[in-house]
PDB file of N, CA, C and O in Angstrom:
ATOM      1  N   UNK A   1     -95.472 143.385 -78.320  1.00  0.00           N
ATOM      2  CA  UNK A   1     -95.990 144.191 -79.402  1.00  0.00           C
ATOM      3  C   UNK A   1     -96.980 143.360 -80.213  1.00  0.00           C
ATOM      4  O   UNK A   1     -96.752 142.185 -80.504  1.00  0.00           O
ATOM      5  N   UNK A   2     -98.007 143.964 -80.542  1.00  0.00           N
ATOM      6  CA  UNK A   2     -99.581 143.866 -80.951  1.00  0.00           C
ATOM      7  C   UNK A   2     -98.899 143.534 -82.799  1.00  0.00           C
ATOM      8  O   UNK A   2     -98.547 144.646 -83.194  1.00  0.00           O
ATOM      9  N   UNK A   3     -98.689 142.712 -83.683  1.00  0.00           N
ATOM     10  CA  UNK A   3     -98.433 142.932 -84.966  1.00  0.00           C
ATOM     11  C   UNK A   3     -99.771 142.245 -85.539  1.00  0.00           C
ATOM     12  O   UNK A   3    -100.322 141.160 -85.350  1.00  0.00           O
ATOM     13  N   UNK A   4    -100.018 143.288 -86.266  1.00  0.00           N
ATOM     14  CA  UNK A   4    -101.431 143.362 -87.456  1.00  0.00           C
ATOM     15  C   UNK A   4    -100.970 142.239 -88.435  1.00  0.00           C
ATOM     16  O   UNK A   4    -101.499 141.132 -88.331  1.00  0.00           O
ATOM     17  N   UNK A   5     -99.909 142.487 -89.484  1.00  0.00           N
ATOM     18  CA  UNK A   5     -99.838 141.293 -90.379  1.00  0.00           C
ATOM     19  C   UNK A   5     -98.401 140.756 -89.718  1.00  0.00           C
ATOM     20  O   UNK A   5     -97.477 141.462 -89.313  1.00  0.00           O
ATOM     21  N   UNK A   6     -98.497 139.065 -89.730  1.00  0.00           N
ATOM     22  CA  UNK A   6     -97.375 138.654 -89.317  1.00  0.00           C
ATOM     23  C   UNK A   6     -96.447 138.387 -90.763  1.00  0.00           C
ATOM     24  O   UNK A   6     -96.643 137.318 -91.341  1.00  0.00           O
ATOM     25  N   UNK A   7     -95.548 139.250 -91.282  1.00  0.00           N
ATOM     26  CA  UNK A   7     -95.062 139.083 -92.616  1.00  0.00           C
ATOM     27  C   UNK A   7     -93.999 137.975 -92.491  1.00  0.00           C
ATOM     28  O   UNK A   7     -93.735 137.372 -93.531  1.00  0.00           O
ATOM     29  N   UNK A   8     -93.371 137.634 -91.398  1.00  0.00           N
ATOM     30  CA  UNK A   8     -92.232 136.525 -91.318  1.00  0.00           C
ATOM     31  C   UNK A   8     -92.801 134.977 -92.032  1.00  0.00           C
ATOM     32  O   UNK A   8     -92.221 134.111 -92.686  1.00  0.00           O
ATOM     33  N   UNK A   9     -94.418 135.155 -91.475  1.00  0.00           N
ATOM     34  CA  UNK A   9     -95.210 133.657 -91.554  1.00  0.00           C
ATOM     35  C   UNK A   9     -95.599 133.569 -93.216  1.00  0.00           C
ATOM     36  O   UNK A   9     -95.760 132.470 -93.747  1.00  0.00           O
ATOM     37  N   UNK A  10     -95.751 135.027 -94.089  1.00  0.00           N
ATOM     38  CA  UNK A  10     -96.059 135.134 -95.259  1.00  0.00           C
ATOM     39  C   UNK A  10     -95.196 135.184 -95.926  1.00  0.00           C
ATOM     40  O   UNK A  10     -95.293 134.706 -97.056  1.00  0.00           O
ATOM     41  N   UNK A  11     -93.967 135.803 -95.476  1.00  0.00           N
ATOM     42  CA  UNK A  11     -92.985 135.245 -96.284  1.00  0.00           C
ATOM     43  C   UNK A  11     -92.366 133.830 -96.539  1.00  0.00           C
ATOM     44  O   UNK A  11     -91.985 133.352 -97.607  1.00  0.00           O
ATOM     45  N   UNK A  12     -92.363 133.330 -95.397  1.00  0.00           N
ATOM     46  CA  UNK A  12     -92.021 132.092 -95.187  1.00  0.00           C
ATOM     47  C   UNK A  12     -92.741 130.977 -96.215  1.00  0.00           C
ATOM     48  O   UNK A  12     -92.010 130.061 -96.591  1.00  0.00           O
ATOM     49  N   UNK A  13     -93.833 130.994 -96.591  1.00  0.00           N
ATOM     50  CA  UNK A  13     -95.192 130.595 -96.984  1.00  0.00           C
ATOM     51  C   UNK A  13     -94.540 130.603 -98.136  1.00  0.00           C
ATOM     52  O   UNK A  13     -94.077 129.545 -98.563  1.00  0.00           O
ATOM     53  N   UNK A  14     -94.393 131.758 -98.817  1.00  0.00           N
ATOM     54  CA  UNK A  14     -94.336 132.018-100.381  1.00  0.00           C
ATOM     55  C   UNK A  14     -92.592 131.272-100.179  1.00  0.00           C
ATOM     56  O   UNK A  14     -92.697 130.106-100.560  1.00  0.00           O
ATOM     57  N   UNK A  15     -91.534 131.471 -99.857  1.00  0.00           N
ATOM     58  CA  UNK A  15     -90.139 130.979 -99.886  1.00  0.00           C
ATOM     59  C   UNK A  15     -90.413 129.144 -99.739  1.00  0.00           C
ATOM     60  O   UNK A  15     -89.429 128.419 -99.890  1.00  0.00           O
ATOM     61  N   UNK A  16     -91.244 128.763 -99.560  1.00  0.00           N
ATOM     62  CA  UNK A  16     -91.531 127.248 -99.449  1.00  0.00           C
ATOM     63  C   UNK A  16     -92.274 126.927-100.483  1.00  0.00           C
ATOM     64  O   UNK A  16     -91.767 125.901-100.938  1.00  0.00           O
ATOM     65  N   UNK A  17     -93.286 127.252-101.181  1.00  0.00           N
ATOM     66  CA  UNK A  17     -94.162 127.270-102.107  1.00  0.00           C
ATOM     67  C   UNK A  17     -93.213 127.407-103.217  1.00  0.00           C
ATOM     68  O   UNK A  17     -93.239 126.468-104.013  1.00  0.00           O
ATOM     69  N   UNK A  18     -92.244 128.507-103.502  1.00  0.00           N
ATOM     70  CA  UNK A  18     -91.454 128.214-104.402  1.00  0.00           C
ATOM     71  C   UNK A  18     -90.425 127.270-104.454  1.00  0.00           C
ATOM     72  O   UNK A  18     -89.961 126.961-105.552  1.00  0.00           O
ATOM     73  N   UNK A  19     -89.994 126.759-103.408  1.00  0.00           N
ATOM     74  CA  UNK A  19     -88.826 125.517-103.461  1.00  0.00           C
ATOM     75  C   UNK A  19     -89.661 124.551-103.997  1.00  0.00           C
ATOM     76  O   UNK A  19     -89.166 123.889-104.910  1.00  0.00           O
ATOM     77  N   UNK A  20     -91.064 124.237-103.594  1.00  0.00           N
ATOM     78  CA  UNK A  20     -91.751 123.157-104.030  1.00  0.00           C
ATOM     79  C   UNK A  20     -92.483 123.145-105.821  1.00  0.00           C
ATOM     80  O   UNK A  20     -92.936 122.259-106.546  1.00  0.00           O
ATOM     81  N   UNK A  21     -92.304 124.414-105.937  1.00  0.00           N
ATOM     82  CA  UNK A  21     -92.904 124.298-107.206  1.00  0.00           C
ATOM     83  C   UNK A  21     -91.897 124.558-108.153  1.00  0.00           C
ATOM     84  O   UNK A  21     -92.216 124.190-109.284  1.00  0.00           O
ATOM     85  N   UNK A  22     -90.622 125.148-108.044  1.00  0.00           N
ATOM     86  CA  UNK A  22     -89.415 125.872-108.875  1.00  0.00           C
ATOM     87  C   UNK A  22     -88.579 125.135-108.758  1.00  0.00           C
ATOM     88  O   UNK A  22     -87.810 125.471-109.658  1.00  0.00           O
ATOM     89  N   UNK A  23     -88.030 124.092-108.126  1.00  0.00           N
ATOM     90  CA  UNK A  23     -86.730 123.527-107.633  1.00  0.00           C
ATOM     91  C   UNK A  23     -85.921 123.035-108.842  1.00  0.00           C
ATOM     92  O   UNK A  23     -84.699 123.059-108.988  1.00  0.00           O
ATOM     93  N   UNK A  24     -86.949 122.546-109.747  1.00  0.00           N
ATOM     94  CA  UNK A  24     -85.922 122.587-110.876  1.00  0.00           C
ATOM     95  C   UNK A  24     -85.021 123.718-111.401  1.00  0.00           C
ATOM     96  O   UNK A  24     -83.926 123.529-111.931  1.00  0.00           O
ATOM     97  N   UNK A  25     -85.819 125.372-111.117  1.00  0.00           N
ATOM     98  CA  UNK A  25     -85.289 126.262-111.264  1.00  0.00           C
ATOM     99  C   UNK A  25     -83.765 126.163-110.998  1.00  0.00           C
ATOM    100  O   UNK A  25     -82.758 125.889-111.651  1.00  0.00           O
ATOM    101  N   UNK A  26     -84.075 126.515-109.740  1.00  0.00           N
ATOM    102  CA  UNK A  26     -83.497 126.925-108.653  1.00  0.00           C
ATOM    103  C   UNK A  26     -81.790 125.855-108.575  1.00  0.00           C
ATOM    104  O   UNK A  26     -80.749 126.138-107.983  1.00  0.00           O
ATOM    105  N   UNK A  27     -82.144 124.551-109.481  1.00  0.00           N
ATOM    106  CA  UNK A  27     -80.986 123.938-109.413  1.00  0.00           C
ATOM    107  C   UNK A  27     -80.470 124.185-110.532  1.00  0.00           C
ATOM    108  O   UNK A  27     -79.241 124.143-110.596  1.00  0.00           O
ATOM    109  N   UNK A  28     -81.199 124.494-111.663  1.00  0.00           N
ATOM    110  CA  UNK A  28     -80.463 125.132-113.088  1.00  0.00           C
ATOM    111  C   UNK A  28     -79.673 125.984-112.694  1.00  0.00           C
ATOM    112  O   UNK A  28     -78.473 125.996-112.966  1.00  0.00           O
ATOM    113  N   UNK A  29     -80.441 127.038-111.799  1.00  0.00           N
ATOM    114  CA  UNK A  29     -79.760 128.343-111.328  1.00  0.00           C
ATOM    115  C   UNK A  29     -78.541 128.155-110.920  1.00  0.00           C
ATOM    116  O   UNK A  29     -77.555 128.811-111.255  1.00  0.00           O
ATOM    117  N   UNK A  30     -78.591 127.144-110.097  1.00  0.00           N
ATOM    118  CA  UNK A  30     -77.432 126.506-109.375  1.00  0.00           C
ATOM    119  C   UNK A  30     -76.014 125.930-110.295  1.00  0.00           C
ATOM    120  O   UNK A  30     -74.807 126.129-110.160  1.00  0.00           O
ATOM    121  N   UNK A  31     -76.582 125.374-110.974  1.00  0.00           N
ATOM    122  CA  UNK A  31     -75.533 124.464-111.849  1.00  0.00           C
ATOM    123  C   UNK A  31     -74.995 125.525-112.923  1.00  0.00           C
ATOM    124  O   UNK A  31     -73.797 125.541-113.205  1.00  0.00           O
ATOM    125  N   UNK A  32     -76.154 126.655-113.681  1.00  0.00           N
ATOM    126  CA  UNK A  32     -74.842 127.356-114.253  1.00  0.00           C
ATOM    127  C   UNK A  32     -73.740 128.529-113.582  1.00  0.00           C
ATOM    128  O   UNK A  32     -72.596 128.792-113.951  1.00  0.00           O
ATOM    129  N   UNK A  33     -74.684 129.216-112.267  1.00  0.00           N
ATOM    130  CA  UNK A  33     -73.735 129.655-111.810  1.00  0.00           C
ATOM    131  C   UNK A  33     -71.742 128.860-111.344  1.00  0.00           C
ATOM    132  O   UNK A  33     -70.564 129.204-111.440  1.00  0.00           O
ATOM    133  N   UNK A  34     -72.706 127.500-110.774  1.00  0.00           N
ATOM    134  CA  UNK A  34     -71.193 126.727-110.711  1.00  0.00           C
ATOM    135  C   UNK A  34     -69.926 126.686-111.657  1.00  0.00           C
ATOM    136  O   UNK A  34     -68.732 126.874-111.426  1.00  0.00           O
ATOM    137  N   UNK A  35     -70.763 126.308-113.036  1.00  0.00           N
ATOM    138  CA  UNK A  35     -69.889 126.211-114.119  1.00  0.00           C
ATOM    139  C   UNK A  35     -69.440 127.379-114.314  1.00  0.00           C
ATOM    140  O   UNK A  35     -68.219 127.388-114.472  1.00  0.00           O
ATOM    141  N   UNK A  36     -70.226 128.951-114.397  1.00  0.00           N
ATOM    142  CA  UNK A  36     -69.353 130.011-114.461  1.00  0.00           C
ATOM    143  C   UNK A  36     -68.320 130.240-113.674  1.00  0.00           C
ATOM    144  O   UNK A  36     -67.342 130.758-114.214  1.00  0.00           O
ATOM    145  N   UNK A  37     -68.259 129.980-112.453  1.00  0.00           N
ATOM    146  CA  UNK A  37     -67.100 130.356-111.196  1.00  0.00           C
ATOM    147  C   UNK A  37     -66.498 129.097-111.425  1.00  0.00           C
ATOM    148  O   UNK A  37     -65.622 129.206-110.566  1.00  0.00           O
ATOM    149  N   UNK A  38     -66.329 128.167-111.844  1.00  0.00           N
ATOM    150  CA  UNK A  38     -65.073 126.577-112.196  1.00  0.00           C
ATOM    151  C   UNK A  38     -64.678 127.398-113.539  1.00  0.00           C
ATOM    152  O   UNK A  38     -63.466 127.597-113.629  1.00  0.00           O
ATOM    153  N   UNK A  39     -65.319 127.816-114.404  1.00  0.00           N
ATOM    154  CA  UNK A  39     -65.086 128.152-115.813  1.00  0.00           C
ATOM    155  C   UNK A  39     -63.453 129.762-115.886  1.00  0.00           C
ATOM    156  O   UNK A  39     -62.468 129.959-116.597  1.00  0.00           O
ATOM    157  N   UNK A  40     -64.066 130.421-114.767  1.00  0.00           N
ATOM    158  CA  UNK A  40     -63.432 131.720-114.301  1.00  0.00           C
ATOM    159  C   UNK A  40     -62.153 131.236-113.578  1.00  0.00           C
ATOM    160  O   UNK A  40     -60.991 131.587-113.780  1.00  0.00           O
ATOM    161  N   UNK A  41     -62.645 130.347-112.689  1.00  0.00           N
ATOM    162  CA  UNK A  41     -61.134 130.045-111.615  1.00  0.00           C
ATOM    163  C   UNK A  41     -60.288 129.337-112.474  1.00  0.00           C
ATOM    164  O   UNK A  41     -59.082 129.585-112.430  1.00  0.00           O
ATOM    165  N   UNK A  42     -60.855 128.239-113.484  1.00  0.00           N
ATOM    166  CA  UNK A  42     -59.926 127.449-114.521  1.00  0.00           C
ATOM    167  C   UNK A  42     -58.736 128.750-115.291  1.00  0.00           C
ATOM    168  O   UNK A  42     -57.507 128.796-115.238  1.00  0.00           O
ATOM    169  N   UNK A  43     -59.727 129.678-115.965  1.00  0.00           N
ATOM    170  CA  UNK A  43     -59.236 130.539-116.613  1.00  0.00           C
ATOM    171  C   UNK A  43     -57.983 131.956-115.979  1.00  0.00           C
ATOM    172  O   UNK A  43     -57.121 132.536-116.639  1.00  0.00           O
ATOM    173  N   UNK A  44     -58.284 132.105-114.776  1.00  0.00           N
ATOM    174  CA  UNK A  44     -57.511 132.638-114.049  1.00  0.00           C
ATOM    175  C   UNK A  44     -56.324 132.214-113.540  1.00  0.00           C
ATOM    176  O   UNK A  44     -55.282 132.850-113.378  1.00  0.00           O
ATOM    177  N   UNK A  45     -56.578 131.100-113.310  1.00  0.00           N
ATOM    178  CA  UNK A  45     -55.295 130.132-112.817  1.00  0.00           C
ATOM    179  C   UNK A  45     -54.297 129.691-113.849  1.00  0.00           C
ATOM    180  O   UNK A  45     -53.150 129.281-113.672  1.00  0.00           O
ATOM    181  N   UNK A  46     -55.203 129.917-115.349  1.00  0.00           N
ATOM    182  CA  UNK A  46     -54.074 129.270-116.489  1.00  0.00           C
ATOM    183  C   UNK A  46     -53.597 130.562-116.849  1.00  0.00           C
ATOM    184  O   UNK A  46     -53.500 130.733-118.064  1.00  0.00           O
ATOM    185  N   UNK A  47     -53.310 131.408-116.203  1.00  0.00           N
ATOM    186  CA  UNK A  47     -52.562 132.804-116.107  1.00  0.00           C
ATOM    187  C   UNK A  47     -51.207 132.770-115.855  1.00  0.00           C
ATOM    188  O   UNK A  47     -51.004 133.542-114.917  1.00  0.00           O
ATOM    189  N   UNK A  48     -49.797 132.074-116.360  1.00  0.00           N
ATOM    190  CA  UNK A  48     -48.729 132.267-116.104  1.00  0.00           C
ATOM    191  C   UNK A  48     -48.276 133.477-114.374  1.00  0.00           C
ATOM    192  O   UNK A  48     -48.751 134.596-114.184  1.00  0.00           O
ATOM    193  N   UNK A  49     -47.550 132.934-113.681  1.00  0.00           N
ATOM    194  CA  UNK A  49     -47.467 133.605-112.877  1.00  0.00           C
ATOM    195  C   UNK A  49     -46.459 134.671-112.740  1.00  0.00           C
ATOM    196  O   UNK A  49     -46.455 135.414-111.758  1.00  0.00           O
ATOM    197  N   UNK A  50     -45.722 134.753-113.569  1.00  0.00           N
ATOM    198  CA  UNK A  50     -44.796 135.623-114.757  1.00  0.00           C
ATOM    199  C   UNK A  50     -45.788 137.077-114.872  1.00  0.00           C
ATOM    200  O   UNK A  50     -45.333 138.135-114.438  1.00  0.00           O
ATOM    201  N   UNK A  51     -47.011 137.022-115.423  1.00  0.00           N
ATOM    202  CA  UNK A  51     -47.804 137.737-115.803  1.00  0.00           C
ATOM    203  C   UNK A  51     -47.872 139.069-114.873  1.00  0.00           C
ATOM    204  O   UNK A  51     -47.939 140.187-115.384  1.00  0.00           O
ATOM    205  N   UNK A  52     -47.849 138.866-113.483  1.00  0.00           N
ATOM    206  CA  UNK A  52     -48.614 139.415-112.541  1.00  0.00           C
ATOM    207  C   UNK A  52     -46.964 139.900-111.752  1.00  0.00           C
ATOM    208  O   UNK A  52     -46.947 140.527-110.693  1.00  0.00           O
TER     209      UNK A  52
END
């Protein structure tokens, strides 16, 4: 099959371009999601098991 725009190669393009220019993002992103899900599992677990 004949493909007019190759979008895999343009996407690809832009998904690399942003690791290289955002990565600080992308690890903020990272680090507070972590602390929310350690923050949640801490809090769930100090749930008496009585409770449930």
């Amino acid at each position: 099959m004949n493909r007019i725009i190759d979008l895999g190669k343009y996407i690809e393009i832009g998904i690399n371009w942003l690791e290289r220019n955002f990565s600080f993002l992308w690890g903020a992103i990272d680090d507070s999601i972590s602390w929310t899900v350690n923050i949640m599992n801490d809090l769930l677990l100090s749930i008496p098991f009585g409770a449930f």
